[in-house]
C-alpha positions as CSV (number, residue, x, y, z in Angstrom):
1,X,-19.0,6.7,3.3
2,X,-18.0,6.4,-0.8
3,X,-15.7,3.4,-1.9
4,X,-12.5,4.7,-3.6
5,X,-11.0,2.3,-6.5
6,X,-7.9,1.8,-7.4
7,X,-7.7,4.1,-10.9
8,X,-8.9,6.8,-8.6
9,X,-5.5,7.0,-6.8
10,X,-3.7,6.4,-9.5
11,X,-4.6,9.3,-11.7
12,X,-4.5,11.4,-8.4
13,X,-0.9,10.3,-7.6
14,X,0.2,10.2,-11.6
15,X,-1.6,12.6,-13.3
16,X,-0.9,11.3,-16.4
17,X,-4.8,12.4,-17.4
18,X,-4.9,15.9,-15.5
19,X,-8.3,16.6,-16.2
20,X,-9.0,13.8,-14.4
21,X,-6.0,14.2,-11.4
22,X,-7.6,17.6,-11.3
23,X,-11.2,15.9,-10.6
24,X,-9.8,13.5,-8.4
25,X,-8.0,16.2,-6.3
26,X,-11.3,18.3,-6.0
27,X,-12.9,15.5,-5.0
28,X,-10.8,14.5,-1.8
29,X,-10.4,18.1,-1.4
30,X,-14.2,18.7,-1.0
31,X,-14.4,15.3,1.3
32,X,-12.0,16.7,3.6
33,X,-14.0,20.3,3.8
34,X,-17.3,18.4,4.3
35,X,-15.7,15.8,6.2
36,X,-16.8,13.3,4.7
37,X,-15.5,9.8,5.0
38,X,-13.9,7.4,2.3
39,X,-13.0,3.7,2.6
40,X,-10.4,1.2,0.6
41,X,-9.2,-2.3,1.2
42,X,-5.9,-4.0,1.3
43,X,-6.5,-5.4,-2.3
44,X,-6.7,-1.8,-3.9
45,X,-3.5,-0.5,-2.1
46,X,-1.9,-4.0,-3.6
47,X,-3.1,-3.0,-7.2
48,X,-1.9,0.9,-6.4
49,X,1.7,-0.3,-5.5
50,X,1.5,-3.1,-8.4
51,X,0.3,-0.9,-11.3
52,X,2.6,1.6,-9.9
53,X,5.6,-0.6,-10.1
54,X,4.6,-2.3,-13.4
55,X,2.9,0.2,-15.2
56,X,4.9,3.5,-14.1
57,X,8.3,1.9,-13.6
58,X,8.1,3.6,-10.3
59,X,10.7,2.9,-7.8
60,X,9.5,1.1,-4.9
61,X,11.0,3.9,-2.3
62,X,9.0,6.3,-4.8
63,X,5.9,3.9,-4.3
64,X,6.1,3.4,-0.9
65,X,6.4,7.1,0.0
66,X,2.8,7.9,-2.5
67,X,1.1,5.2,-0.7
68,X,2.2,6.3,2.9
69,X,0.5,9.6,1.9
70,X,-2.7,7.9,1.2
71,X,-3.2,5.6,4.0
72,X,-2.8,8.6,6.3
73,X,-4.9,10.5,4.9
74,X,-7.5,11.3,7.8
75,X,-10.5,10.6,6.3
76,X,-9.7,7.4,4.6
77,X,-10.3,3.8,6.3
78,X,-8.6,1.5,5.1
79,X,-8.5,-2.5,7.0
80,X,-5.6,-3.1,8.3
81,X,-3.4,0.2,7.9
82,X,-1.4,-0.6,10.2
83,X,-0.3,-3.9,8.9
84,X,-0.2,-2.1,6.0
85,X,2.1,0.9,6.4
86,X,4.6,-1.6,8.5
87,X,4.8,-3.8,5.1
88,X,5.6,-1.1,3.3
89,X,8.2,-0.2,4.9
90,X,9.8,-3.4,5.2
91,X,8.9,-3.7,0.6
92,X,10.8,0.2,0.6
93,X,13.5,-0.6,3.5
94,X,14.3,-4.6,3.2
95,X,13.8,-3.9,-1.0
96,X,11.6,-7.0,-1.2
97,X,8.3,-7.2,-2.9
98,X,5.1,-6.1,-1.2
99,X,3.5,-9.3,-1.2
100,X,5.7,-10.7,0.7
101,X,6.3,-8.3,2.8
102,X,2.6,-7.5,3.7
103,X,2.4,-11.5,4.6
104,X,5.4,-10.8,7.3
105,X,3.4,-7.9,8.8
106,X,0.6,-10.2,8.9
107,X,2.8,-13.2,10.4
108,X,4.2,-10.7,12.8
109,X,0.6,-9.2,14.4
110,X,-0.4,-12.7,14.6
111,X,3.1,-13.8,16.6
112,X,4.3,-16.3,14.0
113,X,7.5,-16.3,13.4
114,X,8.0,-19.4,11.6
115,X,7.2,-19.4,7.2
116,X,7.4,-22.6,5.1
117,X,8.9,-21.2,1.5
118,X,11.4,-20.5,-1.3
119,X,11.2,-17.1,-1.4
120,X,14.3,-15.7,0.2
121,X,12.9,-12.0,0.7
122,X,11.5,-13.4,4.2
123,X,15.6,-13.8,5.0
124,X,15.7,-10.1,5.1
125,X,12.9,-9.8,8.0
126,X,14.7,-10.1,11.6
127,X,11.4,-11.6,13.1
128,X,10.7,-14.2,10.3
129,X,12.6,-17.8,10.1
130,X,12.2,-19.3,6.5
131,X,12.1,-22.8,6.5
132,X,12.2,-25.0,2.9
133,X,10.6,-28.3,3.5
């Protein structure tokens, strides 16, 4: 099993360097022939969605549908995809930020449904009750 970084998937899903898209793209295609196995972590599919947001000036229903594509790709393990691909679909359904809706995900598979904070995107999840101290 090979660790994939975060510029990996983004010049795969941008190719704003084709050469390297291109290399990137042989690459999982060769995996997938030799079945081979890659593995990611929650932190590089935060940076994927951020740099795509920031950087790209990607929409976030955009972003949300490139990094569905990833996390079911069938030889990819990633912690937590689950959690994962329910946050974002509440950051490209609720239109709040993945941060915060990755944190409800997590709230939610742990049974919490009680959040101290200021941040009214957690207003927009049925199953969460913001409180402000």
């Amino acid at each position: 099993m090979k660790f994939i970084d975060t510029n990996i998937f983004i010049r795969f899903l941008t190719n704003d360097i084709p050469e390297k898209a291109d290399a990137c793209e042989h690459m999982f295609r060769e995996a997938a022939e030799k079945q081979e196995s890659f593995f990611t972590t929650e932190m590089v599919i935060a940076e994927i969605i951020w740099v795509l947001e920031s950087y790209y000036k990607l929409p976030k229903k955009e972003v949300q549908e490139m990094v569905e594509k990833i996390l079911i790709t069938p030889f990819l393990f990633c912690p937590q995809k689950d959690i994962i691909l329910n946050a974002l679909t509440l950051y490209g359904d609720k239109n709040i930020d993945y941060f915060d809706a990755y944190n409800a995900s997590i709230l939610r598979a742990q049974g919490i449904k009680e959040v101290y904070s200021y941040d009214r995107h957690f207003d927009k999840i049925e199953w969460v009750s913001r409180i402000e101290p």
